[in-house]
FIKOLVO-261791 format. One line per field, with one value per residue: residue in one letter; x negated, y negated, z negated of N, C-alpha, C in turn. Coordinates in Angstrom, 2 decimals. Example, Ala and Ser with C-alpha at 12.3 -4.5 7.8 and 13.67 -1.06 7.14 Angstrom:
BEGIN
res c(A | S) .
n.east c(-13.19 | -12.85) .
n.north c(5.69 | 2.25) .
n.up c(-7.80 | -7.08) .
ca.east c(-12.30 | -13.67) .
ca.north c(4.50 | 1.06) .
ca.up c(-7.80 | -7.14) .
c.east c(-13.20 | -12.90) .
c.north c(3.30 | -0.03) .
c.up c(-7.80 | -7.87) .
This chain:
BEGIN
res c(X | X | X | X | X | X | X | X | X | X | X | X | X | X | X | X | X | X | X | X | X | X | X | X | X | X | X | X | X | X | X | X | X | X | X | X | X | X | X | X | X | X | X | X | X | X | X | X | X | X | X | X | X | X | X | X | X | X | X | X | X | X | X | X | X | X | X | X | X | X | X | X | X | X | X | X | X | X | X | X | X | X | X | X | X | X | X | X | X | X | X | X | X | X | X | X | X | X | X | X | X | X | X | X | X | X | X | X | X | X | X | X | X | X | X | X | X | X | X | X | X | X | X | X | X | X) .
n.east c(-0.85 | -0.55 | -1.43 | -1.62 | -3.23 | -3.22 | -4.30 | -5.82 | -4.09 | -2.03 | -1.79 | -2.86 | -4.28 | -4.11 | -6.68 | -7.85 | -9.43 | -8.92 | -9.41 | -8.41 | -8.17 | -7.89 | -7.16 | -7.56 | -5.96 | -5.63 | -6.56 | -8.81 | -9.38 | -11.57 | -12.31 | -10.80 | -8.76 | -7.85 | -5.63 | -4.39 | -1.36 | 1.44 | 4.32 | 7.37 | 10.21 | 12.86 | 11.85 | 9.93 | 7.10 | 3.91 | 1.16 | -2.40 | -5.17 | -7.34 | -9.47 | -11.71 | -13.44 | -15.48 | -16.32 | -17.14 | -16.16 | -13.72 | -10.51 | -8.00 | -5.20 | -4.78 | -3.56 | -5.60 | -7.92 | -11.41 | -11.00 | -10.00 | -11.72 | -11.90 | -13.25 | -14.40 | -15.62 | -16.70 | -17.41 | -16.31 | -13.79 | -12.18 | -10.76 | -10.54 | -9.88 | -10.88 | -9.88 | -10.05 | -10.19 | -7.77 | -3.74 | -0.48 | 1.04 | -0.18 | 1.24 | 2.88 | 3.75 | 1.33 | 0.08 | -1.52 | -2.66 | -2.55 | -3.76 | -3.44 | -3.76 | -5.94 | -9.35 | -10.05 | -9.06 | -6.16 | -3.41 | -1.84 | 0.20 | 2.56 | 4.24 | 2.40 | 0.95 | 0.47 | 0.21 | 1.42 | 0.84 | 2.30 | 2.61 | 0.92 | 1.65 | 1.21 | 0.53 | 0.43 | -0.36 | 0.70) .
n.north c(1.20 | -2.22 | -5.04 | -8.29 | -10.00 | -13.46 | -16.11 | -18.52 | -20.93 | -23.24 | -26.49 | -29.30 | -32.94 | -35.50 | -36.12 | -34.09 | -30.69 | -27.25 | -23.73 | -21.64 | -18.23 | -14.99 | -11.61 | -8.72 | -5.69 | -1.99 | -2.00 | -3.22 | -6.46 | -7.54 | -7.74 | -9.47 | -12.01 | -14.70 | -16.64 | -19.43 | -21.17 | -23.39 | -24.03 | -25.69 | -26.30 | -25.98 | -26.49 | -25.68 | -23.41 | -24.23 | -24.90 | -24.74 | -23.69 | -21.86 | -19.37 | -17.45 | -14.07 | -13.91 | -16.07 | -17.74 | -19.92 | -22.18 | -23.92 | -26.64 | -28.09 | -31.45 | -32.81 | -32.43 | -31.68 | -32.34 | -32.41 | -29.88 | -26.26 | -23.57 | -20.29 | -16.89 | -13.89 | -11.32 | -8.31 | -8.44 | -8.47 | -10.87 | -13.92 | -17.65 | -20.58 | -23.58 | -26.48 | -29.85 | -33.25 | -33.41 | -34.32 | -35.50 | -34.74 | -32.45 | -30.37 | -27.64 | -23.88 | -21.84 | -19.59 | -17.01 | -14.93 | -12.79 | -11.90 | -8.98 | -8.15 | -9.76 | -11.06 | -13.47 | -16.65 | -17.05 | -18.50 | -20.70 | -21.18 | -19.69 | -17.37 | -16.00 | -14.21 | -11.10 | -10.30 | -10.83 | -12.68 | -12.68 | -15.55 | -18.50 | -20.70 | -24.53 | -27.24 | -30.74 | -33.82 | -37.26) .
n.up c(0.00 | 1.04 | -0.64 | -1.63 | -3.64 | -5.17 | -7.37 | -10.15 | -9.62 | -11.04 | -13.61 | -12.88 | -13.44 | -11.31 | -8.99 | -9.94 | -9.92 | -8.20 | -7.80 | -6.36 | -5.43 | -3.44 | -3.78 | -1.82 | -1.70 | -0.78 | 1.86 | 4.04 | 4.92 | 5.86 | 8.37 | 9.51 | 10.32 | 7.79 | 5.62 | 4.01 | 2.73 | 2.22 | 0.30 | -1.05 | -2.65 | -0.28 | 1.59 | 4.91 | 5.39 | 4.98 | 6.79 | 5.63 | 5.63 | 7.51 | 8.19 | 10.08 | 10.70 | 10.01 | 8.30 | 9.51 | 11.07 | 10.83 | 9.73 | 8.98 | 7.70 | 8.42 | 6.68 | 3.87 | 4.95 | 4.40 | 1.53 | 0.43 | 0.73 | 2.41 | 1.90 | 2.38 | 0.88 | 2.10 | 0.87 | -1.56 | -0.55 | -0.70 | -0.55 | -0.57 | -2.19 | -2.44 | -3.95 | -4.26 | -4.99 | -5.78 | -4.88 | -5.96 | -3.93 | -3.39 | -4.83 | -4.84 | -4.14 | -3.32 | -1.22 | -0.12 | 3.32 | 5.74 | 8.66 | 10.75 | 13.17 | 14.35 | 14.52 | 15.15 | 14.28 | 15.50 | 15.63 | 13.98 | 13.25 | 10.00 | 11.02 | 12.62 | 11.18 | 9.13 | 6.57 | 3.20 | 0.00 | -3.20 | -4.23 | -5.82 | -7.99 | -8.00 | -9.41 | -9.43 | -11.18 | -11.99) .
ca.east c(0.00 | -1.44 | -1.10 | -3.01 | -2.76 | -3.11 | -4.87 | -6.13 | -3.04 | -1.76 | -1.24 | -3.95 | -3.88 | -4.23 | -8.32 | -8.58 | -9.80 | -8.74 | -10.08 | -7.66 | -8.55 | -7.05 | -8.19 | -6.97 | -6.20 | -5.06 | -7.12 | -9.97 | -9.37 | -13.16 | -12.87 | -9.99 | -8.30 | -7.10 | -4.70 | -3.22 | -0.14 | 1.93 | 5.27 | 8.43 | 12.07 | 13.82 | 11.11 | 9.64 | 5.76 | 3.40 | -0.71 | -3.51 | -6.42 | -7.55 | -10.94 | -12.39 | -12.93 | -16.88 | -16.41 | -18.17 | -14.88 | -12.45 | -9.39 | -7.95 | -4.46 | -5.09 | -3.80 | -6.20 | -8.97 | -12.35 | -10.61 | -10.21 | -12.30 | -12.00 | -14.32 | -14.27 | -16.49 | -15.74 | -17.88 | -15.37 | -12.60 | -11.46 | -10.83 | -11.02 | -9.56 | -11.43 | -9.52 | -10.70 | -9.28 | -5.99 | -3.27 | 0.96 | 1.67 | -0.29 | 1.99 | 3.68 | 3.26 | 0.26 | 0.72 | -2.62 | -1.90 | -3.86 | -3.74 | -4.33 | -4.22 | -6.93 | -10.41 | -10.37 | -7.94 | -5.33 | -2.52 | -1.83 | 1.97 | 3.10 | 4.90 | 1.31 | 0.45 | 1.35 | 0.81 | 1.41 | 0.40 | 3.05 | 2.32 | 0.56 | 2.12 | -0.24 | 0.81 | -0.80 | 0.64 | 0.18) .
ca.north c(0.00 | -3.43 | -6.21 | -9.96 | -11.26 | -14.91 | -16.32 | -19.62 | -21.57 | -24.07 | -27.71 | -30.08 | -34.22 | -35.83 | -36.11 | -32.90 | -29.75 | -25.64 | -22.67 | -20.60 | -16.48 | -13.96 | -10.74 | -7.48 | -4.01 | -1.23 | -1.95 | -4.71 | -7.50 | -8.49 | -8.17 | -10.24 | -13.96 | -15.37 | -17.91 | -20.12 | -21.90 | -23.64 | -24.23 | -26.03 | -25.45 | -26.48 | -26.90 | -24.85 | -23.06 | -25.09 | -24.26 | -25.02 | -23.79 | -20.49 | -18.93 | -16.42 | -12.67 | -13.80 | -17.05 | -18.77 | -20.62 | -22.44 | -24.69 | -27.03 | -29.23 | -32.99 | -33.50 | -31.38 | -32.19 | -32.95 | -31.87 | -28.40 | -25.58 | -22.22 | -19.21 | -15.79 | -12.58 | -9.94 | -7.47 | -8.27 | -8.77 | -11.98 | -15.46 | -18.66 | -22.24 | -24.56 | -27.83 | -31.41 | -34.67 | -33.18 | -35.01 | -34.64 | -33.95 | -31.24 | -29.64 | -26.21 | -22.78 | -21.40 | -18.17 | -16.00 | -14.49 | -12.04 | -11.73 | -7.47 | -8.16 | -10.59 | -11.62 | -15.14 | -17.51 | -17.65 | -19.03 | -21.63 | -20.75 | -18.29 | -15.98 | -15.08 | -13.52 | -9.74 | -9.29 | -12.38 | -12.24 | -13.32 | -17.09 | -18.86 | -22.20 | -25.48 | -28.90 | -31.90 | -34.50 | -37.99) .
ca.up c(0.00 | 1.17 | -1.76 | -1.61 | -5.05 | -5.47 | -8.63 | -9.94 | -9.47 | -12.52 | -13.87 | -13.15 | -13.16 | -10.09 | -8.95 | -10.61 | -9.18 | -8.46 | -7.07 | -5.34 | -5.17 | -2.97 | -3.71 | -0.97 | -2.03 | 0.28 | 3.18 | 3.61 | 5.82 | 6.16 | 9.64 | 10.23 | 10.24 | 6.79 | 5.73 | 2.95 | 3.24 | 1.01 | 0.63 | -1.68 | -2.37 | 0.50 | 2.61 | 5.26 | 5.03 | 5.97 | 7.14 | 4.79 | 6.34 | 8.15 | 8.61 | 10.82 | 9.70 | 9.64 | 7.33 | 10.76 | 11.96 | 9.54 | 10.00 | 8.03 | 8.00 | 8.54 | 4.59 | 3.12 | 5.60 | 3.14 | 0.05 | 0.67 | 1.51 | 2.60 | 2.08 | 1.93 | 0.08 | 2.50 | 0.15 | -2.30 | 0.29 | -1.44 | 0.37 | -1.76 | -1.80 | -3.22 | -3.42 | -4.93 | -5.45 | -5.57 | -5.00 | -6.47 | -3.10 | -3.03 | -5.62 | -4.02 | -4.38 | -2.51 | -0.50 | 1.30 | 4.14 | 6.33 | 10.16 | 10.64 | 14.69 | 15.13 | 13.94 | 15.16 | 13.96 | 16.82 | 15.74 | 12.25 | 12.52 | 9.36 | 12.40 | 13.18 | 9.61 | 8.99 | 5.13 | 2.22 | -1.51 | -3.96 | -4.39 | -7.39 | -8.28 | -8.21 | -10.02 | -9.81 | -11.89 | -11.67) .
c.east c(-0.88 | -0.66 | -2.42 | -2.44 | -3.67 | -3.33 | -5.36 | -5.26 | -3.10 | -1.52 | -2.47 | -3.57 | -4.65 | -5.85 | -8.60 | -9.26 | -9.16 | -9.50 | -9.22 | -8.48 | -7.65 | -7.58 | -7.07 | -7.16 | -5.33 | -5.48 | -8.10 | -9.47 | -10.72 | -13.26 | -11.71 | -9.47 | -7.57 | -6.38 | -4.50 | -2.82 | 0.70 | 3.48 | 6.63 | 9.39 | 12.46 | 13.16 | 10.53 | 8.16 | 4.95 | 1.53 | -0.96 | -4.34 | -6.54 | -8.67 | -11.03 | -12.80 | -14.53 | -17.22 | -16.84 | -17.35 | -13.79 | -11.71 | -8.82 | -6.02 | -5.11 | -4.96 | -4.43 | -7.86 | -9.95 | -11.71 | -10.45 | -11.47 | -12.59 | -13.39 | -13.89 | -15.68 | -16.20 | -16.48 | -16.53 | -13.71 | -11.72 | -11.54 | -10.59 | -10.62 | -10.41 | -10.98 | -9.78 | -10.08 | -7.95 | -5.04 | -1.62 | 1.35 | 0.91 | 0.27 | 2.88 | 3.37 | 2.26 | 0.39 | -0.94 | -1.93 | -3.21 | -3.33 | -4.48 | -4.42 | -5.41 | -8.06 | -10.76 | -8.71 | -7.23 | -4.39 | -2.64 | -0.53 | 1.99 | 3.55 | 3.65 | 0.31 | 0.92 | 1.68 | 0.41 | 1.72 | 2.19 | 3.11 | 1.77 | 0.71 | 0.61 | 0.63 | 0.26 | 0.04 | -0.03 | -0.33) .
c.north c(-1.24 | -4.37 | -7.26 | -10.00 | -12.59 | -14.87 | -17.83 | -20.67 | -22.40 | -25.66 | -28.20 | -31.49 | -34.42 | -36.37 | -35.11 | -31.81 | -28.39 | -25.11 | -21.42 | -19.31 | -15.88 | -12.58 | -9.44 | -6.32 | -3.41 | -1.39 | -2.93 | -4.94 | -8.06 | -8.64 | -8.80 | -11.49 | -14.08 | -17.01 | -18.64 | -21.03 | -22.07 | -23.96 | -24.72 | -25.84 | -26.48 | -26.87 | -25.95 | -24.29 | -23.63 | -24.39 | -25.08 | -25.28 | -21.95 | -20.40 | -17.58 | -15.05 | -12.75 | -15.35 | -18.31 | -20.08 | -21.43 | -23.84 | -25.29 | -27.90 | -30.24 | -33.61 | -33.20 | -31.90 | -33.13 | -33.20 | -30.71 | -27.53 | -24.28 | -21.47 | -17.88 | -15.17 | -11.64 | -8.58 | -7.31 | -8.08 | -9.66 | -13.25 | -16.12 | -19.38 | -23.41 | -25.78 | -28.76 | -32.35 | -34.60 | -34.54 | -34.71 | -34.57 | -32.72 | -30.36 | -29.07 | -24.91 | -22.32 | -19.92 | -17.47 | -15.61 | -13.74 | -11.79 | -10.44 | -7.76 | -8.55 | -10.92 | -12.72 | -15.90 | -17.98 | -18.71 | -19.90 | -21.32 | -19.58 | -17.59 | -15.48 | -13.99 | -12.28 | -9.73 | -10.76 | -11.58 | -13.10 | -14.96 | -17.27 | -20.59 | -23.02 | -26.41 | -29.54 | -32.78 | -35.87 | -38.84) .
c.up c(0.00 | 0.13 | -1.34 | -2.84 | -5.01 | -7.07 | -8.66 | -10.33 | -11.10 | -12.10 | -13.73 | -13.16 | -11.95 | -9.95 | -9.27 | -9.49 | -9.42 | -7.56 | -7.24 | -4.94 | -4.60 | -2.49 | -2.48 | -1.37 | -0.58 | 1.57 | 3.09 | 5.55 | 5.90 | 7.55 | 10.37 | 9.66 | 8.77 | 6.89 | 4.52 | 3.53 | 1.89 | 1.08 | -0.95 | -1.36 | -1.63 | 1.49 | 3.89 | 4.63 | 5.52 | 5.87 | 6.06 | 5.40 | 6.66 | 7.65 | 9.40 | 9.95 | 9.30 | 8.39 | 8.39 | 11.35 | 11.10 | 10.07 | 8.90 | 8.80 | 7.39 | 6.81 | 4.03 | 3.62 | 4.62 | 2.13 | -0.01 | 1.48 | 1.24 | 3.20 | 2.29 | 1.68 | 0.90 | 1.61 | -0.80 | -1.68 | -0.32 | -0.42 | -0.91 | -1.35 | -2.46 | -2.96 | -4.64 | -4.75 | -5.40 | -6.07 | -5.45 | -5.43 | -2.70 | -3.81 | -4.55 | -4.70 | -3.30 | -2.24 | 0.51 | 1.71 | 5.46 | 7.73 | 10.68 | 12.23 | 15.30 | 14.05 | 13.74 | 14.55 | 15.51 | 16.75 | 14.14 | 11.88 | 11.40 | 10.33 | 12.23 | 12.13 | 9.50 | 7.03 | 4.22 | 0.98 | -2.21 | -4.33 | -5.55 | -7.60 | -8.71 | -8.08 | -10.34 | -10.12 | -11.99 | -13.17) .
């Protein structure tokens, strides 16, 4: 059975900092495309940032852009968020998301994702 769990998550004040974990059981994704994406009630899912299945390639949305940044461990088969100067709109729940088709980051749409972790809430408060 494939599971992402999501870790990290919480209350910070605004400037603060987290570090977003998404560890993979039931198969290893090291050799393919990751995701986080975030999303509120009533809203749709929206991109984060990708990366490539080699760490070599990474994507970002424009809000996030030099405050975030995605890694991964594929030894460990974990991906990582690392985000900084957070802001209260970056308050959502945060969602990994693993792409088993492809290695490169094709697509940013959620559609293009096969398997998503449970979410781990992140509040930044002003």
């Amino acid at each position: 059975q494939v599971q992402l769990v999501e870790s990290g998550g919480g209350l910070v004040q605004a400037g603060g900092s987290l570090r977003l974990s998404c560890a993979a059981s039931g198969r290893t994704f090291s050799n393919r495309a990751m995701g986080w994406f975030r999303q509120n009630p009533g809203k749709e899912r929206e991109f984060v940032a990708a990366i490539n299945w080699s760490g070599g390639r990474t994507y970002y949305a424009d809000s996030v852009k030099g405050r975030f940044t995605i890694s991964r461990d594929n030894a460990k088969n974990t991906v990582y968020l690392q985000m900084n100067s957070l802001k209260p709109e970056d308050t959502a729940v945060y969602y990994c998301a693993a792409d088993q088709r492809h290695t490169e980051v094709g697509s940013l749409s959620p559609a293009s994702y096969d398997y998503w972790g449970q979410g781990t809430q992140v509040t930044v408060s002003s």
